[in-house]
Residue, then its C-alpha position, 0 to 999 in steps of 0.5 A: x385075293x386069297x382069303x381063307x375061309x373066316x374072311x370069306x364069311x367076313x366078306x360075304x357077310x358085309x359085301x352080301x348078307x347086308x340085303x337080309x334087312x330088306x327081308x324085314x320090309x318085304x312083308x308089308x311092302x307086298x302087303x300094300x302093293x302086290x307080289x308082282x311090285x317087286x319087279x319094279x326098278x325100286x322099292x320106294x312105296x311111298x310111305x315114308x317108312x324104311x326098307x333100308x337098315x343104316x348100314x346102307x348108309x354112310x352112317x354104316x361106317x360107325x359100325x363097320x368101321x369099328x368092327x373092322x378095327x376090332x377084328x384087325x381086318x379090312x375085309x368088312x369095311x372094304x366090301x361093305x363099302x363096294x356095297x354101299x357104291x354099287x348101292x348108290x350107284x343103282x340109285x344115281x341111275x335107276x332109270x338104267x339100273x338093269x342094264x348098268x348091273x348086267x354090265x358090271x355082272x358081266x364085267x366082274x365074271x368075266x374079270x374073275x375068270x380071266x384072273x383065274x385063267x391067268x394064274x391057272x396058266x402059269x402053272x400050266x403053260x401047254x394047257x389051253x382055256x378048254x382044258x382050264x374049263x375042265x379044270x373048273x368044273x372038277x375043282x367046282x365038283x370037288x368043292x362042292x361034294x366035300x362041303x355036303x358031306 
């Protein structure tokens, strides 16, 4: 994907800032449980109240999709709607949530730098992985030193 940096923040945006709302909830839900019930595989407290916005619903996909339409790119409905899958795929699977995410965590990395790996060495056929790794983390100091200043 070669986004530049608008549809990085759409995508960001809705694929990632979306979770801000739980934000609002965490308050009275460490009120009526305790700091350490965050670490519990849900935040269900049982009292009726929502801890999620409607955007983590298919309700979401009004807005989405309208926003999506009026700014003529796909970006906000495409990552929103991998958010409100993985979003529902934790819930189908709750019991096993911890080691299901660091599976697809795990998967979504190594995906990406495998990805990179390959563009990267068709650009530079005699380089191996190590000289790749270098690559990055130079281009990882350069990126990162040019946007604090």
């Amino acid at each position: 994907m070669n986004l530049d940096r608008n549809e990085w923040v759409v995508a960001l945006s809705f694929g990632v800032l979306i979770d801000a709302d739980h934000l609002f909830a965490l308050p009275r839900y460490v009120h009526d449980n305790g700091a350490t019930a965050i670490l519990a595989p849900t935040w269900d407290d049982g009292s009726g109240l929502p801890w999620k916005s409607a955007y983590h619903f298919g309700d979401g996909a009004f807005v989405v999709g309208y926003l999506s339409v009026g700014s003529r790119l796909l970006y906000p409905f495409v990552f929103w709607g991998v958010h409100v899958a993985m979003d529902e795929l934790q819930l189908a699977t709750i019991d096993y949530s911890t080691p299901i995410e660091v599976a697809i965590l795990s998967s979504a990395v190594l995906g990406t730098v495998y990805l990179g790996y390959f563009r990267w060495h068709a650009l530079e056929p005699d380089k191996g992985f190590a000289e790749y790794v270098t690559y990055l983390k130079g281009y990882i100091k350069k990126a990162v030193g040019r946007s604090t200043s």
